[in-house]
BAGUSE-809634 format. One line per 10 residues: number of its first residue (from 1); for each residue x, y, z of N, C-alpha, C. Coordinates in nm, 2 decimals, padded with zeros to 4 digits. Layout:
// residues N
NUM) X/Y/Z/X/Y/Z/X/Y/Z | ...
This chain:
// residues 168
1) 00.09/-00.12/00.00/00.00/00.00/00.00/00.09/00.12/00.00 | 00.06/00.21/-00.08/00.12/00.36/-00.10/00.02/00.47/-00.09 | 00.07/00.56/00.00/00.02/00.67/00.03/00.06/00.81/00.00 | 00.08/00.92/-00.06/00.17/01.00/-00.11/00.27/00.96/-00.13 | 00.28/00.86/-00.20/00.39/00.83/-00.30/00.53/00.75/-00.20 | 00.45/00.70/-00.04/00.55/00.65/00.02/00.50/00.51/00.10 | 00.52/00.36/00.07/00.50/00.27/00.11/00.47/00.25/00.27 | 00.36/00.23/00.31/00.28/00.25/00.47/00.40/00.11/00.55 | 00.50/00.14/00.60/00.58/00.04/00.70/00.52/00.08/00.84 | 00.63/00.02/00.94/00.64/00.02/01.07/00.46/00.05/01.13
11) 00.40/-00.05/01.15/00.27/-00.10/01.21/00.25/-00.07/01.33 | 00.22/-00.03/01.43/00.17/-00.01/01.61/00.20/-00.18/01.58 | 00.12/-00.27/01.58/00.12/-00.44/01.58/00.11/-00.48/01.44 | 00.05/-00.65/01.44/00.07/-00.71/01.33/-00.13/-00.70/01.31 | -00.17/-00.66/01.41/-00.31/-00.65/01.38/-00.33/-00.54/01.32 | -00.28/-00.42/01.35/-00.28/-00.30/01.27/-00.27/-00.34/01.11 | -00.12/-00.37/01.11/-00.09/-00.43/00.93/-00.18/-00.52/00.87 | -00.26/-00.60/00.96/-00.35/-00.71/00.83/-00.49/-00.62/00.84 | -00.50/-00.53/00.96/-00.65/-00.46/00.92/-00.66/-00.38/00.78 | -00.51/-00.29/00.82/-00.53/-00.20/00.69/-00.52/-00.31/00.54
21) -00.45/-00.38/00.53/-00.44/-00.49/00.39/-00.57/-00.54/00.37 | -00.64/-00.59/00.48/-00.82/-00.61/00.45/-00.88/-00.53/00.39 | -00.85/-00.44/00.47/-00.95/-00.29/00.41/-00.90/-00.26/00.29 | -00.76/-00.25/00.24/-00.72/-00.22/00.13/-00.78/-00.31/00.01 | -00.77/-00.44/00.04/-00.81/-00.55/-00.03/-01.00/-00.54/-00.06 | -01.04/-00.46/00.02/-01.20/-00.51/00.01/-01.26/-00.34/00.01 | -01.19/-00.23/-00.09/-01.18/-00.07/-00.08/-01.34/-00.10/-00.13 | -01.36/00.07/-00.08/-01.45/00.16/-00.11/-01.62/00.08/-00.11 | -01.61/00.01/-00.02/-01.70/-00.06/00.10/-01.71/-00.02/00.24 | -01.85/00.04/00.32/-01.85/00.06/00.44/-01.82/-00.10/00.45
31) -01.74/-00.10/00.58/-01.72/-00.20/00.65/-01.77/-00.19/00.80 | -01.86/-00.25/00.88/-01.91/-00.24/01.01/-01.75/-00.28/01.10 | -01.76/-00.17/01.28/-01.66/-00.22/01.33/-01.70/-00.38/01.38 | -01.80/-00.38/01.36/-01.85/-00.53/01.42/-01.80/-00.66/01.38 | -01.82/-00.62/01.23/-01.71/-00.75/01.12/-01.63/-00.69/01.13 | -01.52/-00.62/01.17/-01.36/-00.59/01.15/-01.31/-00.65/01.29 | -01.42/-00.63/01.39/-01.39/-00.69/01.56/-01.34/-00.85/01.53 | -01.48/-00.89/01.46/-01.52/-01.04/01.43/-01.39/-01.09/01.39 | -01.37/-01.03/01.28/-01.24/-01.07/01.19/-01.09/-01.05/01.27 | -01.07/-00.96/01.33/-00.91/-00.98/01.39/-00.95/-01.06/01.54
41) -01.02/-01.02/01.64/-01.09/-01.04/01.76/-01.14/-01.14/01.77 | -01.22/-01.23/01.68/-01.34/-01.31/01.69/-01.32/-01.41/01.83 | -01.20/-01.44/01.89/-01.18/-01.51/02.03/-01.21/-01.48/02.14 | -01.21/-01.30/02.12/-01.27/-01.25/02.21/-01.36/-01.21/02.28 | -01.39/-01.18/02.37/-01.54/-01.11/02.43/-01.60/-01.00/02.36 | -01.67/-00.93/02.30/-01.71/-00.87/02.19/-01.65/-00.72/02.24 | -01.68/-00.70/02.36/-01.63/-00.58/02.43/-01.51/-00.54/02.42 | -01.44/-00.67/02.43/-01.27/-00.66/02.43/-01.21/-00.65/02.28 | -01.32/-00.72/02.18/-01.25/-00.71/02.06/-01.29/-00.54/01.99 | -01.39/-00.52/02.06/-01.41/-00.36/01.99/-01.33/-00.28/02.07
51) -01.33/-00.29/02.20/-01.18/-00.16/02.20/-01.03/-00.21/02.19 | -01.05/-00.35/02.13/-00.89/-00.34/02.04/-00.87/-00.27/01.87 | -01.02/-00.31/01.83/-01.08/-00.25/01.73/-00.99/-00.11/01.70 | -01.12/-00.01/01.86/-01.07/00.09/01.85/-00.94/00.15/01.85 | -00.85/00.07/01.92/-00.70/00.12/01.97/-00.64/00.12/01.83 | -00.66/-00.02/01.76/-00.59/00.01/01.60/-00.64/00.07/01.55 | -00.76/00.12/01.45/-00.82/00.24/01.41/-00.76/00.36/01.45 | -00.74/00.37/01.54/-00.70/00.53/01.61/-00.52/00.49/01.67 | -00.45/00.45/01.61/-00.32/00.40/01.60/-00.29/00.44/01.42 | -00.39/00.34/01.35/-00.39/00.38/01.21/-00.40/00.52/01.17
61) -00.51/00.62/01.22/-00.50/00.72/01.17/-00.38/00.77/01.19 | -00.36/00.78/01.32/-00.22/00.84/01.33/-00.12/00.84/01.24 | -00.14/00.69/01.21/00.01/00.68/01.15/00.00/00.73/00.98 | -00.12/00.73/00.95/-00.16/00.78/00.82/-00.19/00.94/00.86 | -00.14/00.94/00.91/-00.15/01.16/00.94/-00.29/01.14/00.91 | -00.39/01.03/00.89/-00.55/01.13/00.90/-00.57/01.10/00.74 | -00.48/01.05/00.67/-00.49/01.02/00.52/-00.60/00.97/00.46 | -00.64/01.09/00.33/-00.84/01.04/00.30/-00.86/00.92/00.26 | -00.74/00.83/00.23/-00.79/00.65/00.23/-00.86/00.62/00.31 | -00.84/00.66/00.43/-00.90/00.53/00.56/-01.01/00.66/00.65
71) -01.15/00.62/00.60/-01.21/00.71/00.67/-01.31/00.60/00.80 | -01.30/00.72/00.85/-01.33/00.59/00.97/-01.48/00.67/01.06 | -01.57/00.60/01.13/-01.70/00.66/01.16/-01.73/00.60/01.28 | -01.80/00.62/01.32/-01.87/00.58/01.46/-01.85/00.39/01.43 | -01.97/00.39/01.31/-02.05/00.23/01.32/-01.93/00.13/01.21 | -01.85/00.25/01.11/-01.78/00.19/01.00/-01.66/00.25/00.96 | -01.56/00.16/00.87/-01.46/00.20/00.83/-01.47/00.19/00.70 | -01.43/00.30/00.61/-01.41/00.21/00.45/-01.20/00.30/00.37 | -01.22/00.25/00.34/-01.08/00.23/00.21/-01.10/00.28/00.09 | -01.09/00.40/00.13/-01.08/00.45/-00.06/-00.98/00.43/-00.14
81) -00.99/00.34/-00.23/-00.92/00.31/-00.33/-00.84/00.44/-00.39 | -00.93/00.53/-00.42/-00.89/00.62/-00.56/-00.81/00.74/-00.49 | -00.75/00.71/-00.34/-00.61/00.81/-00.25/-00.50/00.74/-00.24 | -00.52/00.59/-00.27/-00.39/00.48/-00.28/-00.33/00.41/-00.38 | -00.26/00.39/-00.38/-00.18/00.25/-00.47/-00.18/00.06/-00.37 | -00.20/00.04/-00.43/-00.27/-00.10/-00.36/-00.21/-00.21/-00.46 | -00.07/-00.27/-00.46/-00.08/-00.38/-00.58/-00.16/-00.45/-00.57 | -00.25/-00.56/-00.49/-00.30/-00.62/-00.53/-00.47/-00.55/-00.62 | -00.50/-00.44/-00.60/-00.61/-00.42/-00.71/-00.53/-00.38/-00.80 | -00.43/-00.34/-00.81/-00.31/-00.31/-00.96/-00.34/-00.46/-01.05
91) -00.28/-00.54/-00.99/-00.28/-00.68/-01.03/-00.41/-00.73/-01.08 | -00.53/-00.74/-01.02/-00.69/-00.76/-01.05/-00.69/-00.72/-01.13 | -00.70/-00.59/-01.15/-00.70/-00.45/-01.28/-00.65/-00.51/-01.42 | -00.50/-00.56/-01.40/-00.46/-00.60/-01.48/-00.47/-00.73/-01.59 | -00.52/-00.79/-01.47/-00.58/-00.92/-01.47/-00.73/-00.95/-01.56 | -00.78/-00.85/-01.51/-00.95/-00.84/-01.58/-00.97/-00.76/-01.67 | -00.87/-00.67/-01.76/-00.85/-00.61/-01.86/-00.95/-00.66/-01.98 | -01.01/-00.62/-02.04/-01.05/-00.70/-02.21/-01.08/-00.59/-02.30 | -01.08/-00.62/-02.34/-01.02/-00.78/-02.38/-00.89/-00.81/-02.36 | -00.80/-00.94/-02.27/-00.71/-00.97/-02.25/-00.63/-00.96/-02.36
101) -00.51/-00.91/-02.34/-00.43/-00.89/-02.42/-00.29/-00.91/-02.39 | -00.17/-00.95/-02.46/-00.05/-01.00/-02.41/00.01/-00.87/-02.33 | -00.02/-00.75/-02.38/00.08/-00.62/-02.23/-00.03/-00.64/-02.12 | -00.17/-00.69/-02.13/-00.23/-00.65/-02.03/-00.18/-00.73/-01.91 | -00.17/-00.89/-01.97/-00.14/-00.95/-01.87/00.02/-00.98/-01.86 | 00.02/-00.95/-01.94/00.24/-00.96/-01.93/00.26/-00.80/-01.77 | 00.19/-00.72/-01.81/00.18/-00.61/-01.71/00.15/-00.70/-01.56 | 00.04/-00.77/-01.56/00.04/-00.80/-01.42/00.10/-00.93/-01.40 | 00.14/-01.00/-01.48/00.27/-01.09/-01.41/00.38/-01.02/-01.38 | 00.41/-00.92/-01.44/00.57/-00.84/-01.39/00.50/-00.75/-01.28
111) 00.45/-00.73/-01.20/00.41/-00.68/-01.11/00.51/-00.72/-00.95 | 00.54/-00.68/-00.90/00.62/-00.74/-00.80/00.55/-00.87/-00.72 | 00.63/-00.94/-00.71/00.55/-01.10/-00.63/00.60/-01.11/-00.55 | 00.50/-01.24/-00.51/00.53/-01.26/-00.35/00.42/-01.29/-00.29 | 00.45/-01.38/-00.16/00.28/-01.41/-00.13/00.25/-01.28/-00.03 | 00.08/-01.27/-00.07/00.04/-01.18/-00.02/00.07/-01.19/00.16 | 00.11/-01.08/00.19/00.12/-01.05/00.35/00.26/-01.16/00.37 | 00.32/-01.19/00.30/00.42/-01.27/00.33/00.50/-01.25/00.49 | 00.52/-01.36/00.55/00.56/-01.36/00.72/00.45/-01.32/00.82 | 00.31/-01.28/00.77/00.24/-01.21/00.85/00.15/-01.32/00.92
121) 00.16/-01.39/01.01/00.06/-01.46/01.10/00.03/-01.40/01.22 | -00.14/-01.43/01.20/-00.23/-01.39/01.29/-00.30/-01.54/01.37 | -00.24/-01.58/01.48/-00.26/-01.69/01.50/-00.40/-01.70/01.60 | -00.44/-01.58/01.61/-00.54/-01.58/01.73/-00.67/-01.50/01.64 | -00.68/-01.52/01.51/-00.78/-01.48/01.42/-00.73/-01.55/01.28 | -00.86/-01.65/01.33/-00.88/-01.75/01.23/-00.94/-01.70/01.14 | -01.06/-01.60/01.10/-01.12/-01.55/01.02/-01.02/-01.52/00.92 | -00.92/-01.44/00.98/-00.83/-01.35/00.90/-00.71/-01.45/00.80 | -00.63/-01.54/00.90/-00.56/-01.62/00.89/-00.67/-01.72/00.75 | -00.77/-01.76/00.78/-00.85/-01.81/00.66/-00.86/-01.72/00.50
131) -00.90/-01.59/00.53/-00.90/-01.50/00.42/-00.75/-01.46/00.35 | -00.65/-01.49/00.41/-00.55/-01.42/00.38/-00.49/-01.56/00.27 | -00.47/-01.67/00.34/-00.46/-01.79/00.27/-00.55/-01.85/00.16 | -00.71/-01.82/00.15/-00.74/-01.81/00.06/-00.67/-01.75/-00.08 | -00.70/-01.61/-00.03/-00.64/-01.50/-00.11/-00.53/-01.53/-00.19 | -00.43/-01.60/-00.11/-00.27/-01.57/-00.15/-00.27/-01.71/-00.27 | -00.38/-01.82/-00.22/-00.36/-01.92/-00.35/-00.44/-01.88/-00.44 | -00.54/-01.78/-00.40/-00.63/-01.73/-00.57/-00.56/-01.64/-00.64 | -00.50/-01.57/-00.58/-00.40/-01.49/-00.63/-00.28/-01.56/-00.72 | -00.25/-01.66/-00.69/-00.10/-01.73/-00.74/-00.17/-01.84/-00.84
141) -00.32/-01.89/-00.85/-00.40/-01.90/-00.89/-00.41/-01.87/-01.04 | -00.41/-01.68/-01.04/-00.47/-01.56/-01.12/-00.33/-01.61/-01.20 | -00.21/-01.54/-01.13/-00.14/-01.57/-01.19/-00.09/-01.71/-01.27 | -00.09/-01.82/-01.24/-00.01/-01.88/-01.33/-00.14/-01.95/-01.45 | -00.28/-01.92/-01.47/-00.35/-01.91/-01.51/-00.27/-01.79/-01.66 | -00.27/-01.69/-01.61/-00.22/-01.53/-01.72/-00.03/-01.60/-01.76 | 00.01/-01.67/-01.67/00.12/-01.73/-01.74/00.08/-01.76/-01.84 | 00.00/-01.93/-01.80/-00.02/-02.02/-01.91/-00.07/-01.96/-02.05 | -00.15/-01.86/-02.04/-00.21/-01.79/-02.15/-00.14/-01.74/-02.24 | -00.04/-01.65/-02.16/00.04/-01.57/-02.23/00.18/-01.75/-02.32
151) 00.19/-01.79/-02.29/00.30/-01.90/-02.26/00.23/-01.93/-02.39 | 00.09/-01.96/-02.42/00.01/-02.03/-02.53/00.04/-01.90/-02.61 | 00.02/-01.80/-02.60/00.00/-01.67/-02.72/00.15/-01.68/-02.81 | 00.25/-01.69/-02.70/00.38/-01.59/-02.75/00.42/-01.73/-02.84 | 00.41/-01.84/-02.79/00.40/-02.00/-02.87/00.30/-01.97/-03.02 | 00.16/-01.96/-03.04/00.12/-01.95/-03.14/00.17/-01.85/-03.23 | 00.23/-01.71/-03.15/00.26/-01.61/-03.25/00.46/-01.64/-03.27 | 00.50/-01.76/-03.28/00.66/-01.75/-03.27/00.76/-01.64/-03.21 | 00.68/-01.61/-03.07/00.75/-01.51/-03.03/00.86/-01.59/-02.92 | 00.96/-01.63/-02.94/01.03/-01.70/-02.91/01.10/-01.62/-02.78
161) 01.19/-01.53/-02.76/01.25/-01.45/-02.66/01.14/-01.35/-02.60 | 01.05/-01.37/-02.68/00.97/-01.32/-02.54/00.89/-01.36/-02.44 | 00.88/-01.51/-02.54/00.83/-01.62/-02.45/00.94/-01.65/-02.33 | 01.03/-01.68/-02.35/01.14/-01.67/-02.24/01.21/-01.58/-02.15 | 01.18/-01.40/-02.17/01.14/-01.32/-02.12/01.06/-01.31/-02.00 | 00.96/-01.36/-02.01/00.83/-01.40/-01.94/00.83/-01.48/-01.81 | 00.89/-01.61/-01.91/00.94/-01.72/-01.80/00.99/-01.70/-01.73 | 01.13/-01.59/-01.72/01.21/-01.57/-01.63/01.13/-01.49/-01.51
């Protein structure tokens, strides 16, 4: 995630960094604090998971100076897409282009990789720990799917070194 043009590091916790990557991942949707409690908290007492809720929410803004991505309300939070850079909707974007075309998806395989949230376990929110591993095989999924395709195109059009371009 990028924010004026500078990649969002150093987290308050590891629950701070997979909130905001949720919300990044599921933009420009109110999101209730009730499912965001659910989702990092769900082991908790409902009381206890909403004012951990609140402590990251208001840890986040901070650390976003208040930034108009992440607007935040009493009942909801939502993720404006169109104040960020987000690879993984870069990637989508890329991905769901059409008509599909060899730069569209050649663009989102050269996209930086890596599994999504790579090192990030949340061992005490199964919800999350579930969505995130989803994700990271539908995602790698997307991709070697846009390989194969491209792998078939650059093959039918004798594009030989660019086929192997690609591969690498």
């Amino acid at each position: 995630i990028i924010l004026a043009e500078q990649p969002i590091t150093k987290f308050r916790s590891t629950k701070a960094q997979a909130l905001l990557a949720w919300l990044a991942a599921h933009p420009d949707v109110d999101h209730s604090r009730n499912q965001l409690a659910t989702l990092l908290w769900g082991n908790h007492p409902e009381s206890r998971a909403k004012t951990n809720l609140r402590i990251e929410l208001s840890g986040l803004k901070k650390r976003l100076n208040a930034h108009p991505a992440l607007a935040i309300s009493r009942s909801s939070v939502r993720f404006h897409s169109q104040h960020a850079v987000v690879d993984l909707l870069q990637f989508q974007a890329a991905l769901n282009t059409e008509p599909k075309t060899a730069v569209s998806l050649q663009n989102a395989v050269n996209m930086p990789q890596g599994s999504l949230l790579a090192g990030l376990q949340i061992e005490d929110a199964p919800d999350f720990e579930d969505w995130r591993l989803l994700t990271q095989e539908r995602l790698h999924q997307q991709q070697m799917t846009a390989l194969d395709w491209l792998t078939q195109h650059f093959t039918a059009h004798e594009q030989w070194q660019t086929l192997i371009e690609t591969a690498q």
